[in-house]
Jmol script that loads the backbone (N, CA, C; Angstrom):
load data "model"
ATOM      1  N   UNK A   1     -28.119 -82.938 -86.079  1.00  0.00           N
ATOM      2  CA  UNK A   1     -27.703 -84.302 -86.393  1.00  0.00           C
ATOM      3  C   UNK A   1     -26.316 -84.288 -87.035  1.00  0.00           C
ATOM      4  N   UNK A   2     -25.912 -84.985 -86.792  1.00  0.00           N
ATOM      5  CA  UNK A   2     -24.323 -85.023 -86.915  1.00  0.00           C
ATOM      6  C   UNK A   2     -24.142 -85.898 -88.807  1.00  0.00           C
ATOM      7  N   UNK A   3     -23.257 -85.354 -89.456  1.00  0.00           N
ATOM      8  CA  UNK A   3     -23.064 -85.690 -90.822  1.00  0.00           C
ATOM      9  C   UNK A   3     -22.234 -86.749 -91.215  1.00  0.00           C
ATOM     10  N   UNK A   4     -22.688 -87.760 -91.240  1.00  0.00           N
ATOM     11  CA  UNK A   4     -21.813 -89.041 -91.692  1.00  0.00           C
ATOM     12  C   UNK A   4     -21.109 -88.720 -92.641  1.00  0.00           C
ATOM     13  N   UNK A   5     -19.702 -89.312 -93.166  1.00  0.00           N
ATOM     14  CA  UNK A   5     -18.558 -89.335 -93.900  1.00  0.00           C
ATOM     15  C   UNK A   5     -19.613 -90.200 -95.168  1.00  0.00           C
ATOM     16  N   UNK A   6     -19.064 -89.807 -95.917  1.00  0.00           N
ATOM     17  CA  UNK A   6     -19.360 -90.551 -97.519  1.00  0.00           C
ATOM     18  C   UNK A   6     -18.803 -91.791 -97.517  1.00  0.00           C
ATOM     19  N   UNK A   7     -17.317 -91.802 -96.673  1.00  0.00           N
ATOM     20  CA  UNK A   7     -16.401 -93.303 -96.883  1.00  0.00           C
ATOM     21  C   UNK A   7     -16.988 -94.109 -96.008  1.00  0.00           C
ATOM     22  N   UNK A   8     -17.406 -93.346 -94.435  1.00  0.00           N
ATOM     23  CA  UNK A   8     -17.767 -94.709 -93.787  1.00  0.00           C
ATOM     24  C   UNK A   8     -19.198 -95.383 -94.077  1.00  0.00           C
ATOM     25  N   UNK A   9     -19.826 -94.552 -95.079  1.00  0.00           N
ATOM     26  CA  UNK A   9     -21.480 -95.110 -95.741  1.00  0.00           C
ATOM     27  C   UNK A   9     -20.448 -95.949 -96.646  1.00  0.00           C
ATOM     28  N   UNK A  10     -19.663 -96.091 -97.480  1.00  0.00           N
ATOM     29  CA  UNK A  10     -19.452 -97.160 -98.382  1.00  0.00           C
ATOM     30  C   UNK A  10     -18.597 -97.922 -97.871  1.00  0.00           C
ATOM     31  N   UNK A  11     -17.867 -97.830 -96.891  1.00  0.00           N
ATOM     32  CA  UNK A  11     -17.109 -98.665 -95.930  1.00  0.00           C
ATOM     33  C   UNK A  11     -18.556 -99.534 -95.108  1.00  0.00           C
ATOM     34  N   UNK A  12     -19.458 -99.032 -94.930  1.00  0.00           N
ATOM     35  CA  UNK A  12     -20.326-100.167 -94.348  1.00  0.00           C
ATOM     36  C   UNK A  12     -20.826-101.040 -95.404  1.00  0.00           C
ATOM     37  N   UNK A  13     -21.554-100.480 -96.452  1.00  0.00           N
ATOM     38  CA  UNK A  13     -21.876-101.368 -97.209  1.00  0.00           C
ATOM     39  C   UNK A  13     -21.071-102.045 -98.614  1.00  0.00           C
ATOM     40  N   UNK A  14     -19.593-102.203 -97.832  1.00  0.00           N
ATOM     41  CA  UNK A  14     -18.692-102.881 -98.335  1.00  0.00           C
ATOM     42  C   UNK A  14     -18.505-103.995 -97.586  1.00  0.00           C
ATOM     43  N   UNK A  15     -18.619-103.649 -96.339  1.00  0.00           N
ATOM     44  CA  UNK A  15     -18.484-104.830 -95.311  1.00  0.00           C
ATOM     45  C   UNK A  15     -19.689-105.895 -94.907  1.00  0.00           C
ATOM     46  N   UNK A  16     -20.777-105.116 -95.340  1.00  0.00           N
ATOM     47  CA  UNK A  16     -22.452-105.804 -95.429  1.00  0.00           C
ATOM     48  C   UNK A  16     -22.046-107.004 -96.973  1.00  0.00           C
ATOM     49  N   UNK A  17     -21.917-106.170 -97.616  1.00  0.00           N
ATOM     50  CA  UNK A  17     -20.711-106.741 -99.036  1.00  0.00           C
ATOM     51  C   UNK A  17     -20.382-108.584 -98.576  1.00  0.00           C
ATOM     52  N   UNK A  18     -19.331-108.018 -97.857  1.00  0.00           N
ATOM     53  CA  UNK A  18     -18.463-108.897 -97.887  1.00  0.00           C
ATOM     54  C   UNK A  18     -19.276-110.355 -97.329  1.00  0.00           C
ATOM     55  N   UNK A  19     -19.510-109.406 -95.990  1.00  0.00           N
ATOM     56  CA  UNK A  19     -20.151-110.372 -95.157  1.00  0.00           C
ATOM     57  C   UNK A  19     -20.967-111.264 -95.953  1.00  0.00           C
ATOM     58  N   UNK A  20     -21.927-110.754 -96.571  1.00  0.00           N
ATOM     59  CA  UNK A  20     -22.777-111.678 -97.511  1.00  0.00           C
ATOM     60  C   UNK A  20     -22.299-112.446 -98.450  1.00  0.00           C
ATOM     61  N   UNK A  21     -21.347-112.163 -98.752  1.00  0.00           N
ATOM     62  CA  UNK A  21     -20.326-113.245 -99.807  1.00  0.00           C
ATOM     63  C   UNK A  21     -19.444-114.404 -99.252  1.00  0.00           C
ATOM     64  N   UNK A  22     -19.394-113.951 -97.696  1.00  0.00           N
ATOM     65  CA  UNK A  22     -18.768-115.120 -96.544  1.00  0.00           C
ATOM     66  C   UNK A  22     -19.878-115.963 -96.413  1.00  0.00           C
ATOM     67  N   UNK A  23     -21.107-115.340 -96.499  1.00  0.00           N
ATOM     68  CA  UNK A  23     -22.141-116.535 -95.857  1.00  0.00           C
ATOM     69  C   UNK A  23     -22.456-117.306 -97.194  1.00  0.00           C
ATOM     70  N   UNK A  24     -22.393-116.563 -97.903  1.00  0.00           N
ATOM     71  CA  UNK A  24     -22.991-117.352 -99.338  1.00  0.00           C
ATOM     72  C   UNK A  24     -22.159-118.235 -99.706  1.00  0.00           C
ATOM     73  N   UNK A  25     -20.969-118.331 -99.057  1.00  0.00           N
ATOM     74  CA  UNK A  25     -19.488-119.256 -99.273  1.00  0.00           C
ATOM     75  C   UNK A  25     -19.952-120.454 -98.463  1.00  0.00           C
ATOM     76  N   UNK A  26     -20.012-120.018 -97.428  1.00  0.00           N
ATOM     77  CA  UNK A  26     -20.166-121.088 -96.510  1.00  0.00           C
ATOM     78  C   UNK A  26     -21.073-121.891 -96.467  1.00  0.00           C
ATOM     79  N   UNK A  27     -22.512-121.412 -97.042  1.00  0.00           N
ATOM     80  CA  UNK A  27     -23.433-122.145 -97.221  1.00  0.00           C
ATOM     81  C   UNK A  27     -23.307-123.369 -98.487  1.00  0.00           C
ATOM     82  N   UNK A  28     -22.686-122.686 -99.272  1.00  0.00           N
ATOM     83  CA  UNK A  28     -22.208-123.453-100.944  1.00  0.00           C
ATOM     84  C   UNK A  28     -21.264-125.063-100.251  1.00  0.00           C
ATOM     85  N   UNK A  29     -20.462-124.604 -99.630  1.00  0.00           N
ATOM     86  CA  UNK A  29     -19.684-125.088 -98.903  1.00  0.00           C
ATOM     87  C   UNK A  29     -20.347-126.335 -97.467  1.00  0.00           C
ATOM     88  N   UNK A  30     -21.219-126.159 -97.184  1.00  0.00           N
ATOM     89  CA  UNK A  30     -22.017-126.456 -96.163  1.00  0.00           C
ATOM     90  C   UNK A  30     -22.809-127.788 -97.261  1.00  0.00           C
ATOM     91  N   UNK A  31     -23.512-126.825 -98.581  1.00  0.00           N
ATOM     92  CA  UNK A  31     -23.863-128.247 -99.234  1.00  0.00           C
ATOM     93  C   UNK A  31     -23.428-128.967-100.290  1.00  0.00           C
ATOM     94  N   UNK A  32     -21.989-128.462-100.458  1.00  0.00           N
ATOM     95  CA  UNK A  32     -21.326-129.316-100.899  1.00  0.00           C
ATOM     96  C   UNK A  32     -20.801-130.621-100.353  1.00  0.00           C
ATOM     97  N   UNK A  33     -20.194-130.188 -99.428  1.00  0.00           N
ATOM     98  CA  UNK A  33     -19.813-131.130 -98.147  1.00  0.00           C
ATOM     99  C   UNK A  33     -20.927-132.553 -97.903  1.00  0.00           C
ATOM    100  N   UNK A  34     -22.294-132.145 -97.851  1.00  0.00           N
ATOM    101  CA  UNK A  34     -23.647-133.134 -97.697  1.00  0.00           C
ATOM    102  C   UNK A  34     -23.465-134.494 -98.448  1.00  0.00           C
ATOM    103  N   UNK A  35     -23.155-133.673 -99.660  1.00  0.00           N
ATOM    104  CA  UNK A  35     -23.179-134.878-100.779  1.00  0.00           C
ATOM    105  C   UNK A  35     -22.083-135.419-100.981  1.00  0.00           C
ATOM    106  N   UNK A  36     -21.185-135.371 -99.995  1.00  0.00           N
ATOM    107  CA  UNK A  36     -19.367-136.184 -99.947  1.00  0.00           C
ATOM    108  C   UNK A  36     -20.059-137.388 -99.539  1.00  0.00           C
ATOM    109  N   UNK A  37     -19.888-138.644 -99.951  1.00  0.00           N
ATOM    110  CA  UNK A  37     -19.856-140.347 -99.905  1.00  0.00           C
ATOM    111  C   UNK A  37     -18.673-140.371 -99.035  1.00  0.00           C
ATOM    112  N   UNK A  38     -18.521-140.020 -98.057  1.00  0.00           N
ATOM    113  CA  UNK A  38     -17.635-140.387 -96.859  1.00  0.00           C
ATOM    114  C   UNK A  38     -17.108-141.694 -96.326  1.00  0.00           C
ATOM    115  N   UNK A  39     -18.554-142.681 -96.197  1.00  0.00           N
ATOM    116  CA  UNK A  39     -17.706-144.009 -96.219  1.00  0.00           C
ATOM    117  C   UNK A  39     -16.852-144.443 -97.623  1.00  0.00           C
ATOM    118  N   UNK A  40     -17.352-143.999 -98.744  1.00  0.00           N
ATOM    119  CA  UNK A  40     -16.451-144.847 -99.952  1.00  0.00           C
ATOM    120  C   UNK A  40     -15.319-143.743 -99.728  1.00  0.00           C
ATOM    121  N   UNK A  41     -15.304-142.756 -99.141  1.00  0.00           N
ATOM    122  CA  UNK A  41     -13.789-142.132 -99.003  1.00  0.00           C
ATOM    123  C   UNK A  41     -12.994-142.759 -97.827  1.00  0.00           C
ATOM    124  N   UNK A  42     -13.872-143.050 -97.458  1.00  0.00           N
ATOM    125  CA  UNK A  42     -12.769-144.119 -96.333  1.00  0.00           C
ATOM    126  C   UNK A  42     -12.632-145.518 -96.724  1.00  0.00           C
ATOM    127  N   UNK A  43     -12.799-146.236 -97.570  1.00  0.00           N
ATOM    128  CA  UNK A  43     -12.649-146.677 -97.952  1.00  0.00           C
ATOM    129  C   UNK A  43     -11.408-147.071 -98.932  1.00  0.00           C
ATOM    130  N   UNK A  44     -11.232-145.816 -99.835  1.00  0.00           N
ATOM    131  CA  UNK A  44     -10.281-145.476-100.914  1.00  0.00           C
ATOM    132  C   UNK A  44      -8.689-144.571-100.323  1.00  0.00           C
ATOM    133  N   UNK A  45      -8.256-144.957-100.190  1.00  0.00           N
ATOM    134  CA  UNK A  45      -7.060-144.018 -99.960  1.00  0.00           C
ATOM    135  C   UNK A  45      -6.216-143.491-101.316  1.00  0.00           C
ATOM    136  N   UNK A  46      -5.857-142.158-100.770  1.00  0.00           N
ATOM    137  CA  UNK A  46      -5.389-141.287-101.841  1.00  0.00           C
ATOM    138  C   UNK A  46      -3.943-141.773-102.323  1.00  0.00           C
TER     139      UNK A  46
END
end "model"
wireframe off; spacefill off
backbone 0.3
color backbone group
């Protein structure tokens, strides 16, 4: 069996990492967005 590198074991679960911190963004983001009152923002101009 062939011997994996030490860097690319923490290079993956840097990128498992990340990834999970993109989704956890997006989801935050996803329900933040829900609770925007959209018509009274159209309504109001900046």
């Amino acid at each position: 069996m062939e011997e994996i590198d030490k860097n690319d074991i923490a290079g993956f679960y840097l990128f498992l990492h990340l990834k999970r911190n993109l989704y956890e963004a997006l989801k935050n983001v996803e329900e933040a967005s829900q609770d925007i009152d959209l018509e009274n923002l159209k309504m109001h101009r900046f």
